[in-house]
TIZA-401808 format. One record per residue (C-alpha): y, x, z. Coordinates in steps of 0.2 Angstrom, whole numbers, plus 5000, padded with zeros to 4 digits. Example, Ala and Ser with C-alpha at 12.3 -4.5 7.8 and 13.67 -1.06 7.14 Angstrom:
<atoms>
497850625039
499550685036
</atoms>
This chain:
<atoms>
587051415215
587651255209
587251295190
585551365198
585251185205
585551115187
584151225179
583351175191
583051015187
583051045169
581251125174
580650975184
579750835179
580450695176
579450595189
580250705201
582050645195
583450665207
582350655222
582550845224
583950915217
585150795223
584950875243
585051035234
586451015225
587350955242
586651115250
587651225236
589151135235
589351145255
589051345254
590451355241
591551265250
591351385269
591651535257
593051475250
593751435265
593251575273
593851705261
595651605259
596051635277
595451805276
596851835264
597951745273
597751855289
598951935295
598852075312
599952065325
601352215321
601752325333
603652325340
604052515347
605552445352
605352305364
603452345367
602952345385
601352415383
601252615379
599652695377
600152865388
600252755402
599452585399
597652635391
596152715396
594652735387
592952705395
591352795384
589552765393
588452875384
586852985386
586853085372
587653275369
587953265350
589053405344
589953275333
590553175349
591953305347
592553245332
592853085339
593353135354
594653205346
595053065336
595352945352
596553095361
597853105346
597952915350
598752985367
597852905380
598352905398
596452925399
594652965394
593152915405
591352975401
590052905413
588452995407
586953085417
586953235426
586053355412
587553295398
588953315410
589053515406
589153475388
590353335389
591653435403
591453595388
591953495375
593153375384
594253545388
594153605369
594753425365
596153415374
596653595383
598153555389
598353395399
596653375403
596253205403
594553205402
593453145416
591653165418
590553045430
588853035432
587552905438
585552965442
584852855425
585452805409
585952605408
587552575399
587852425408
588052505426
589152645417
590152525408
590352455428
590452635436
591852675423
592952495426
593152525444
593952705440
595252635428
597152645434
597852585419
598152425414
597252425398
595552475397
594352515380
592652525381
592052645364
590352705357
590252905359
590252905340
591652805333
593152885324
594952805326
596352815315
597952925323
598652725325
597252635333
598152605350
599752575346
599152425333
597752365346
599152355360
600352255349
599152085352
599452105373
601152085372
600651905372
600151855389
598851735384
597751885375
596451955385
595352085373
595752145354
594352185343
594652315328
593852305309
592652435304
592152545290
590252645289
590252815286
588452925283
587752985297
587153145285
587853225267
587653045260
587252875261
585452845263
584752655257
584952605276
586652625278
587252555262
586352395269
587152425284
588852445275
588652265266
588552195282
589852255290
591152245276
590552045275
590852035295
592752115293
592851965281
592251845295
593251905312
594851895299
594551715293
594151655312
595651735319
596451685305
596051515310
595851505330
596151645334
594151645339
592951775339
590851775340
590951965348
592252095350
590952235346
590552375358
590952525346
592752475352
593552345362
595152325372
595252215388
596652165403
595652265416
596252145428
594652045419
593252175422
593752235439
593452065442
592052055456
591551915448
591351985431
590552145440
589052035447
588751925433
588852085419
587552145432
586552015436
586251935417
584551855412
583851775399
582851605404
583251675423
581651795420
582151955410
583652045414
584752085398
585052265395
585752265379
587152135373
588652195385
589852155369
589251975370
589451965389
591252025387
591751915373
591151755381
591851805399
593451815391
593451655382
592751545397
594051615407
595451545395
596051705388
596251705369
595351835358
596251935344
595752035329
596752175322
596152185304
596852325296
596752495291
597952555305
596452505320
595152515306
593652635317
592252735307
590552715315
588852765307
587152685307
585252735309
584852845289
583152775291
582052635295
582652625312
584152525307
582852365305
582552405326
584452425329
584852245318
583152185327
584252205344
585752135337
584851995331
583951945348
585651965356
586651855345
585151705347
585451745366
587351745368
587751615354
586451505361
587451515378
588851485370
588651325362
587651215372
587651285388
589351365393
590051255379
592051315383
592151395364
592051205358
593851155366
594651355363
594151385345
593051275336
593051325317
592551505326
591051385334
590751295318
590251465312
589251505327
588451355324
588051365306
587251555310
585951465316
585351375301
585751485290
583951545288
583451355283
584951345267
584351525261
582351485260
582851325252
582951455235
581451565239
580351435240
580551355223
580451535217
578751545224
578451375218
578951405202
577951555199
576251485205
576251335199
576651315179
577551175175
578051095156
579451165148
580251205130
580751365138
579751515144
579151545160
579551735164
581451665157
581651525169
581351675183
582451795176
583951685175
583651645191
583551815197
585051855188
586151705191
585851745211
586251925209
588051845202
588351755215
588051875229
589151995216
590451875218
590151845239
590252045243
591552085232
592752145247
591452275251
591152325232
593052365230
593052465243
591452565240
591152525220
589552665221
588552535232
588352425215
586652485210
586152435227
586652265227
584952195219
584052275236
585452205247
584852045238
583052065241
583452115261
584451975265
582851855261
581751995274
582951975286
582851785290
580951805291
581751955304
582951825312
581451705315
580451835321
581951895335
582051685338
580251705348
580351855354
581851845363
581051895379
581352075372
583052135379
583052325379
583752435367
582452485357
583152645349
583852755362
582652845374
583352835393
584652695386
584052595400
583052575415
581952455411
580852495424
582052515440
582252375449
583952295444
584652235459
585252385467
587052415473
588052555466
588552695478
589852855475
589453005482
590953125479
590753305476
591553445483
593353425472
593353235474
592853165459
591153065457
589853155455
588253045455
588052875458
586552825470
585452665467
584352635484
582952495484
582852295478
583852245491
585652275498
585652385513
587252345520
587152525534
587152625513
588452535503
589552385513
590352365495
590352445479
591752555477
592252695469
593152855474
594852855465
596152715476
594352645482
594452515469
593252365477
592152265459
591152185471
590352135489
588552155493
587352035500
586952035517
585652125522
583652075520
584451935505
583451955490
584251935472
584251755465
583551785447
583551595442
585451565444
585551355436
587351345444
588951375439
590151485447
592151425446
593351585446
595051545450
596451625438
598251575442
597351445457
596351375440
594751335441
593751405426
592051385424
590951555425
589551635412
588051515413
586451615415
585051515406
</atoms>
């Protein structure tokens, strides 16, 4: 970049002088610096080992594994599989009713003889209220919300368990690897890859650092469940909205990780190949509506996090610098496109060729983004040819990240038909109805507003777990929430999720 910055002004005139390429060079010189930084902690990471001598956490009797999901894939029973040969003391699907058949059929090939698979059911898809319906039937101590379509490794955890032996831990995140959702690697997913190789480089270097994190992703996360069966938790996961007007569907990874970290309970990442998951991506163009998503929920969340909630300041700043610089990053990056467009249309005095000046400077950014994502290129050497694409989509996506900047009114899912309920009302208390053997068979929504006679509490059939207290009767919902609620932990006050 720097060497960029001195042809740069090779090819100005000298009128211009240093006016221009003296902010610029600053620019490029500040970028070198965050990556080097950022790729010496990621070396220097180290996870948390496991101890199967002393540990006090075991995974037969500590864990159970909550997986909201709508959809009735044959290849669920691959991962499935996957998360029993961990040995779980549990697996929770929440679904609908027309998927619990498929998921009971293959939930008895996947583990035949202890059965501990468990099916519930609510009347509409919204993973949110599943992720909820699924919390209050948790036992255990630890508690893992997975994606229906991750793979883990036989290790995953025994590793993610090792970081709880510290008291002060409240959720572990795991690295991730991309796999094709078909025979091969279709040109999304190895954009898809890229990224997420370059975010196993970031979580290791933030909890290299402070131990920080900007989201312990949703394909897998670990948490105390003491923290989601928190009835506080349970109405702000719930009751989440954007500007106090549009009520967050997506984004439950967010939610989680800043609950966690304005409660005071550190975050940690296990970045290894022990509790490294396999996940896949959209094969075609719907990837750009899944990053779209992810995109509006990070403005959201991070947003929240900085000058609202502000807690992530005081607990791990280098992970807020981060957060921070995120936000500008679409500015630093057009800084280059711009001359190029500039330099293209308009011609400008020079002992050197036009059509050269733009080829160096196509192939002198090509080398450094070589250099930035070599991690992933290690790993995966026959992504290479596509690196001058990746190149090219990281300039379409901040014109993306401006676009998801304004329309951050959008908050459903986008890809997955019956994800969400968009349409119901979302103030409506959750009800079990038990069936004929005991276990929860659907659960009941009923109106806009509480009606106490229907639902005195939400609970939930197994040890009558209480996640939260309704409102009385007639009360409707306040949407525009501009206080903040104190939870106590250990007589504590901590301040609660702002909802801007």
């Amino acid at each position: 970049m720097f060497s960029n910055l001195v042809l740069l002004y090779k090819l100005l005139p000298t009128s211009i002088s240093y006016s221009l390429f003296i902010p610029l060079g600053w620019v490029g010189v500040y970028r070198w610096l965050q990556y080097i930084v950022k790729i010496i902690a990621y070396f220097l990471y180290k996870p948390i080992k496991p101890d199967f001598q002393k540990r006090k956490y075991v995974p037969a009797k500590d864990v159970t594994i909550v997986v909201p999901t709508i959809d009735h894939d044959t290849r669920l029973l691959i991962a499935l599989k996957s998360w029993v040969a961990c040995d779980p003391y549990e697996v929770l699907f929440i679904t609908i009713p027309k998927v619990k058949p498929f998921l009971e059929e293959i939930g008895r090939e996947a583990d035949p003889v202890k059965n501990r698979i468990r099916v519930l059911t609510v009347p509409a898809g919204n993973k949110r209220k599943q992720m909820v319906v699924g919390a209050a039937e948790v036992k255990t101590s630890i508690l893992v919300f997975c994606d229906d379509d991750v793979i883990w490794p036989p290790t995953m955890l025994d590793w993610c368990l090792a970081p709880f032996e510290n008291e002060k831990i409240g959720a572990v995140g795991t690295s991730q690897s991309a796999m094709p959702d078909g025979n091969f690697m279709t040109i999304w997913e190895v954009l898809a890859a890229y990224r997420l190789s370059m975010r196993n480089v970031e979580i290791a270097s933030t909890a290299c650092i402070d131990s920080g994190i900007s989201c312990l992703s949703g394909r897998t996360a670990c948490y105390r469940t003491s923290i989601v069966q928190d009835p506080a938790f349970t109405e702000a996961f719930l009751h989440e909205y954007w500007l106090g007007r549009y009520h967050q569907h997506s984004g439950d990874d967010k939610f989680l990780t800043r609950w966690v970290q304005c409660h005071h309970w550190r975050t940690w990442i296990q970045a290894c190949p022990q509790v490294e998951l396999i996940t896949t991506f959209k094969p075609n163009y719907m990837f750009l509506i899944q990053l779209l998503r992810w995109t509006r929920n990070t403005w959201r969340s991070d947003l929240k996090a900085l000058f609202v909630e502000k807690v992530i300041w005081r607990s791990c700043p280098y992970t807020a610098y981060t957060m921070f610089d995120r936000l500008f990053n679409p500015i630093s990056l057009l800084y280059g496109f711009t001359y190029f467009f500039i330099r293209i249309s308009t011609p400008i005095s020079t002992h050197l060729p036009q059509v050269d000046m733009i080829l160096t400077f196509l192939l002198w950014y090509i080398l450094i983004r070589f250099i930035k994502y070599m991690p992933h290129l290690i790993r995966r050497p026959q992504d290479l040819p596509a690196l001058p694409i990746f190149v090219v989509f990281q300039y379409v996506f901040i014109f993306m990240k401006v676009y998801c900047l304004f329309t951050l009114h959008i908050t459903t899912w986008g890809t997955r038909k019956g994800a969400e309920t968009a349409e119901a009302p979302p103030d409506v208390p959750i009800k079990n109805v038990a069936d004929e053997h005991n276990k929860p068979e659907a659960i009941k929504t009923e109106g806009t507003r509480v009606d106490t006679s229907a639902a005195r509490e939400v609970e939930m059939q197994a040890g009558g777990q209480r996640v939260g207290s309704p409102r009385k009767e007639g009360t409707p919902i306040r949407r525009n929430r501009r206080h903040v609620r104190s939870v106590s932990k250990e007589k504590v006050q901590t301040p609660r999720l702002a909802v801007v």
